[in-house]
C-alpha positions in Angstrom: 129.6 87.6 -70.5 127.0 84.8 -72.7 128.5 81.4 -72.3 126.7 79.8 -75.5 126.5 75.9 -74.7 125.0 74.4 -77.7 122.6 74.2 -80.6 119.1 73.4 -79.7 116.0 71.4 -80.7 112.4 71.6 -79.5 113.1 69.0 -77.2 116.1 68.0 -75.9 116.2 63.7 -76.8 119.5 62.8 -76.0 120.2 62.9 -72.4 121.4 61.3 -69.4 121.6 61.4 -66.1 124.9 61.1 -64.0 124.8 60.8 -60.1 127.5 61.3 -57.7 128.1 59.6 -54.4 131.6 59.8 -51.8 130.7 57.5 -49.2 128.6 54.3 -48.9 128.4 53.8 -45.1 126.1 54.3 -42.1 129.6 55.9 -40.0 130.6 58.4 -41.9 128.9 62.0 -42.4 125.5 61.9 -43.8 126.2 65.2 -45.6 128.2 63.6 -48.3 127.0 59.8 -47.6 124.3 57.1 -48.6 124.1 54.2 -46.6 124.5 50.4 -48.3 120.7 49.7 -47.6 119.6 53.6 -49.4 122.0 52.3 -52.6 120.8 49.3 -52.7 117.3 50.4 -52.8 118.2 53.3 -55.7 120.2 50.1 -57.4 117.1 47.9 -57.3 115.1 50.3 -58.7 117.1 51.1 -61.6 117.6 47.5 -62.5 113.5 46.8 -61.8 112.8 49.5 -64.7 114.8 48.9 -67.0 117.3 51.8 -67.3 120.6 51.9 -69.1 123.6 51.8 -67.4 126.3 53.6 -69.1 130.1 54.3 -68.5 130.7 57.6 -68.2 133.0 57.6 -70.6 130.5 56.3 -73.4 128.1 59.2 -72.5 130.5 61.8 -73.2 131.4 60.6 -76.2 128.1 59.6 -77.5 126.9 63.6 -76.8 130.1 65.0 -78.4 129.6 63.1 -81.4 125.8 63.2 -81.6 125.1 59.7 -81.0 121.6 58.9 -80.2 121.7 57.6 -76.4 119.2 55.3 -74.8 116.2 56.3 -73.1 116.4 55.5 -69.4 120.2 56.4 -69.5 122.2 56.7 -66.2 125.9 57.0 -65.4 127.4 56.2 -62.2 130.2 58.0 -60.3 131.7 58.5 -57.0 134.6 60.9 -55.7 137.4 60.9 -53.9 138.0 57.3 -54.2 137.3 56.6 -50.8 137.3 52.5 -49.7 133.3 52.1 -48.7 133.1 52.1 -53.1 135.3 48.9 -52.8 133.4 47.4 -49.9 130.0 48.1 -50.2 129.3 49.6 -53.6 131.7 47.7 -55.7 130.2 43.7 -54.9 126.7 45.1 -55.5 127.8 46.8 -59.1 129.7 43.5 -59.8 126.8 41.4 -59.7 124.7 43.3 -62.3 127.8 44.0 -64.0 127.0 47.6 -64.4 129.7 50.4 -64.9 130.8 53.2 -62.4 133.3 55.9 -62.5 135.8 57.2 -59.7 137.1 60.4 -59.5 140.6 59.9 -57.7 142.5 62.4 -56.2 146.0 60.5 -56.4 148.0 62.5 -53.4 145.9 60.4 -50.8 146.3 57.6 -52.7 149.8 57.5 -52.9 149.8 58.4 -49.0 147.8 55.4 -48.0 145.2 57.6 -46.7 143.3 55.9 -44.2 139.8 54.8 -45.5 141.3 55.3 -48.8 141.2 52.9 -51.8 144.9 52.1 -52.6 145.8 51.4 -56.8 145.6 47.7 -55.9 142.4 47.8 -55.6 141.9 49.9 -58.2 143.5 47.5 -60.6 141.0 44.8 -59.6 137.9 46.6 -59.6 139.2 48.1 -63.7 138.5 44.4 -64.3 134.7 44.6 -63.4 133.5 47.7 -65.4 134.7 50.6 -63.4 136.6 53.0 -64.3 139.3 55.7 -63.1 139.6 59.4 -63.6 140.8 62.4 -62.6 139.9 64.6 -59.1 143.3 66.6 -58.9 146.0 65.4 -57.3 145.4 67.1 -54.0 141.8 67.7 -53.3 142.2 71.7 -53.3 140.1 74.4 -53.9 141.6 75.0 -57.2 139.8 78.7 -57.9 141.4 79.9 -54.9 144.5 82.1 -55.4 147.1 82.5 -52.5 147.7 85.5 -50.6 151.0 85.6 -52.3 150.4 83.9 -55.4 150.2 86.2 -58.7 147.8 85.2 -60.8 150.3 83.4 -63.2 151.5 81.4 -60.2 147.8 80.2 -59.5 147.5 79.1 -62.8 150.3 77.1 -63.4 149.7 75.5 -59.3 146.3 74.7 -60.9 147.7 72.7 -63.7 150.4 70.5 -62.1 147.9 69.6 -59.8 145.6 68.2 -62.6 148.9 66.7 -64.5 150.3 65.2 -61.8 146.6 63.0 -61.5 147.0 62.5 -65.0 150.6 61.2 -64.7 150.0 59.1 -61.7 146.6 57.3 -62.6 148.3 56.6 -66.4 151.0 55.3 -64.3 149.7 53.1 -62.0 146.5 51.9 -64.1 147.8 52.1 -67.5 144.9 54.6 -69.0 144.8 58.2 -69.5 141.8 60.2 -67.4 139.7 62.1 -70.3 137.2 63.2 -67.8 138.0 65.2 -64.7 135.8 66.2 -61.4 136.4 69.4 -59.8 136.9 69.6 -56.4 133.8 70.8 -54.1 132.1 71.2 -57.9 134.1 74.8 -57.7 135.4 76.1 -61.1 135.7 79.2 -62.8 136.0 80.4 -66.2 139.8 80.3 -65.6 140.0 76.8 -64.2 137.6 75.7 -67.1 140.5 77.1 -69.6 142.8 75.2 -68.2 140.8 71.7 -67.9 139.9 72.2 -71.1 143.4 72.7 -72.8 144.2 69.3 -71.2 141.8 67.9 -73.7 139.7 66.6 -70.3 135.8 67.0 -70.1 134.8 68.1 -66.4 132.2 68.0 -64.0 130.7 70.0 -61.5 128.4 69.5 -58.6 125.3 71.3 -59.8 122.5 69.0 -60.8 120.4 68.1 -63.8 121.2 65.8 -66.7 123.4 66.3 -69.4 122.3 66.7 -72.8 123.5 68.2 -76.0 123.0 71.9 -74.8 125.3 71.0 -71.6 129.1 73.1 -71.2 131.5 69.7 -71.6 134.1 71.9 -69.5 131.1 71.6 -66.6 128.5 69.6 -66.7 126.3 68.6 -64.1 125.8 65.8 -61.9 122.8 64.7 -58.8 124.7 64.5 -56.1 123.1 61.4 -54.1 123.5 62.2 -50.2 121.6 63.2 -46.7 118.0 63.8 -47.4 119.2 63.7 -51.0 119.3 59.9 -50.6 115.5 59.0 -50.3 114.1 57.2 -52.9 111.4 59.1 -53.5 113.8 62.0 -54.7 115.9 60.1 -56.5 113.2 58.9 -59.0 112.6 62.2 -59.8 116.1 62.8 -60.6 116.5 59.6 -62.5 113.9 60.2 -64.5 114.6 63.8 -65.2 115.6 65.3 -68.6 117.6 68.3 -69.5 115.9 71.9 -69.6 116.9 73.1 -73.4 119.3 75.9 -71.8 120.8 77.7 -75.2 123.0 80.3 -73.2 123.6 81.3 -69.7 125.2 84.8 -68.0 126.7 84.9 -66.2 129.5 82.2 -66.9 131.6 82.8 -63.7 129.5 81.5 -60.6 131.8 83.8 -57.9 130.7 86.9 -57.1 131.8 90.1 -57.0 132.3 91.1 -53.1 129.5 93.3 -53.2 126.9 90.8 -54.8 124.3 89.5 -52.7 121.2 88.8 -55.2 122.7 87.7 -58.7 120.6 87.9 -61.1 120.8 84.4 -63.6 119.8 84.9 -67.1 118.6 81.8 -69.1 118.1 81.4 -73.0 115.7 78.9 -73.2 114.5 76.7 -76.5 110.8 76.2 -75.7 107.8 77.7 -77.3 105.9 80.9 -75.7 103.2 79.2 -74.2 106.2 77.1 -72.3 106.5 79.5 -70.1 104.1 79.6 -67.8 105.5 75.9 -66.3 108.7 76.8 -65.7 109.7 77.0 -61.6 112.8 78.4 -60.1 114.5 78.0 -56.0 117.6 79.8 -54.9 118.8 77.1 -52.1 115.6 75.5 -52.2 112.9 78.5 -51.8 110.8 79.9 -53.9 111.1 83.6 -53.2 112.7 84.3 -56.3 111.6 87.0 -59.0 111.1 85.1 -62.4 110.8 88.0 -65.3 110.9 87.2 -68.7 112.2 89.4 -70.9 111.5 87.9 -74.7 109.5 85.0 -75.6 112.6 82.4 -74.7 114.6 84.5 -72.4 114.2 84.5 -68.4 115.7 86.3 -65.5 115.6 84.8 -62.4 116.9 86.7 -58.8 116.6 85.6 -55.2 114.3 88.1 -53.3 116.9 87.4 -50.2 120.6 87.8 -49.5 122.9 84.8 -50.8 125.1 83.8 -47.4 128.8 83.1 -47.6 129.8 79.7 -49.4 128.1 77.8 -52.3 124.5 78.4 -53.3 122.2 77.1 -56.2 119.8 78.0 -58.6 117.3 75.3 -59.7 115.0 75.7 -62.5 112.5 72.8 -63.6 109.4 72.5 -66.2 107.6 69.5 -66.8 108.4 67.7 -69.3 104.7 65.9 -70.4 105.8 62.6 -68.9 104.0 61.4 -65.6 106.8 62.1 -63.1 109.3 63.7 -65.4 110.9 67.2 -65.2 113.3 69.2 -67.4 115.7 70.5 -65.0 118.7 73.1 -64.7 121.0 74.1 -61.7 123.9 77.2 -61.7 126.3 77.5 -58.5 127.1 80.6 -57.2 130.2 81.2 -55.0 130.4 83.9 -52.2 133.2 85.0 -50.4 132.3 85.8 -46.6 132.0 90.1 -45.9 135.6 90.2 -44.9 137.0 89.2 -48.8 138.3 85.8 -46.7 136.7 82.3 -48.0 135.0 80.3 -46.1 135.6 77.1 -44.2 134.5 73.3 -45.3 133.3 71.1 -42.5 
């Protein structure tokens, strides 16, 4: 199956970059945290050159409707609305008066979650710029069918748990979510269906910038954490811009059982002597095969068995800018040997 994503141009002009954080703090695990001083840091920078910060929101919009955005252009966003965004992140957002988006999943909320941001809160911070939107209202792994679920039964579990978000965040902060944040950045073509038939754009995990060729039932995100917190790597992801993807197969990152080297093939809108700059990593290394088979059209396998859980194809090309790179990421999925899924820590 060809996902097509969108019409190309030589050079893709409208873009933007969207990062993702979860915690700002030096206690809590560095996997899926930045500390204050690192976000500071990545704040002064942005604000010492200039760029653009956007609400999400306004990005979305602007690509759907073809609206030239700003060079420079960032949007921020953080999930699972935990409360370092109201105590660290939130005063130094305030003071620049800059935008950020939080992807709430509303179960904890209403729980009072420990460590949680509670609607209060919420309420004051929708005075300053940020903004509120959907992350499910449990935070479950919503392409994973039950045992004893059919498949029907999946589906509909899927979408009360994304209308009962919507129905609790219209509720309590008196807007309706348009964008939604999958959980773990897992989706399929399935759970894309069903996102989309709520009339909600939805992101993933997978990085790069969006851009007019970008899937608004997935689009990608930098997620900011661990060693993907230094400074020196996020200027290159700042100042990235999106690789001119035209289509992408295939469309539904799990793999069958008995796939261990998928083969990604990429459509690209660049000109034949292009191609000789583009790189690609499977989970960071470069043992990959990269065959073109047309002037515009790539194939790129790992030379190495994908392990059990989430992997990641990156392709980049310089873009002709001093520090700049066109960049492209696709998530595969893989079940452990048994069939079973495997564990989050």
């Amino acid at each position: 199956m060809v996902l097509l994503l969108m019409a190309s141009t030589a050079i893709a002009a409208d873009h933007c970059v969207i990062l993702q954080y979860h915690h700002f703090s030096n206690d809590t695990p560095a996997i899926t945290s930045v500390t204050p001083e690192q976000f500071e840091a990545q704040m002064n920078y942005l604000e010492s050159n200039d760029f653009n910060i956007l609400p999400l929101r306004e990005v979305v919009r602007k690509l759907k409707a073809d609206i030239e955005l700003p060079e420079r252009c960032v949007a921020l966003t953080v999930d699972d609305a935990w409360l370092s965004v109201y105590e660290s992140a939130f005063p130094k957002l305030k003071k620049r008066g800059w935008p950020m988006t939080v992807f709430v999943n509303s179960k904890t909320v209403d729980n009072q979650q420990r460590n949680t941001l509670s609607w209060q809160q919420m309420r004051e911070m929708s005075q300053h710029g940020f903004s509120f939107e959907n992350h499910g209202h449990s935070h479950d792994h919503l392409i994973r069918k039950g045992e004893q679920e059919s498949r029907e039964q999946w589906l509909q579990r899927v979408t009360d748990n994304i209308v009962k978000a919507n129905e609790r965040i219209s509720k309590e902060l008196g807007i309706r979510p348009e964008l939604f944040a999958y959980p773990y950045g897992e989706y399929t073509p399935e759970v894309q269906q069903i996102v989309s038939s709520l009339d909600l754009t939805a992101f993933g995990q997978q990085s790069g910038p969006v851009s007019r060729y970008s899937d608004f039932s997935a689009l990608p995100r930098f997620p900011i954490a661990g060693s993907y917190a230094k400074l020196p790597g996020f200027i290159t992801k700042v100042n990235s811009r999106a690789l001119p993807v035209v289509s992408v197969s295939p469309a539904n990152p799990v793999l069958p059982q008995n796939m261990k080297r998928p083969q990604l093939t990429l459509k690209l809108d660049i000109e034949k002597n292009q191609r000789a700059r583009l790189n690609c990593f499977v989970n960071g290394s470069s043992e990959v095969s990269v065959d073109w088979i047309d002037d515009t059209t790539v194939q790129v396998k790992p030379e190495f068995d994908l392990p059990a859980g989430r992997s990641r194809t990156n392709c980049t090309m310089p873009s002709g800018l001093k520090g700049s790179f066109h960049w492209y990421s696709h998530n595969w999925i893989k079940k452990k040997a048994d069939g079973s899924w495997y564990q989050e820590y």
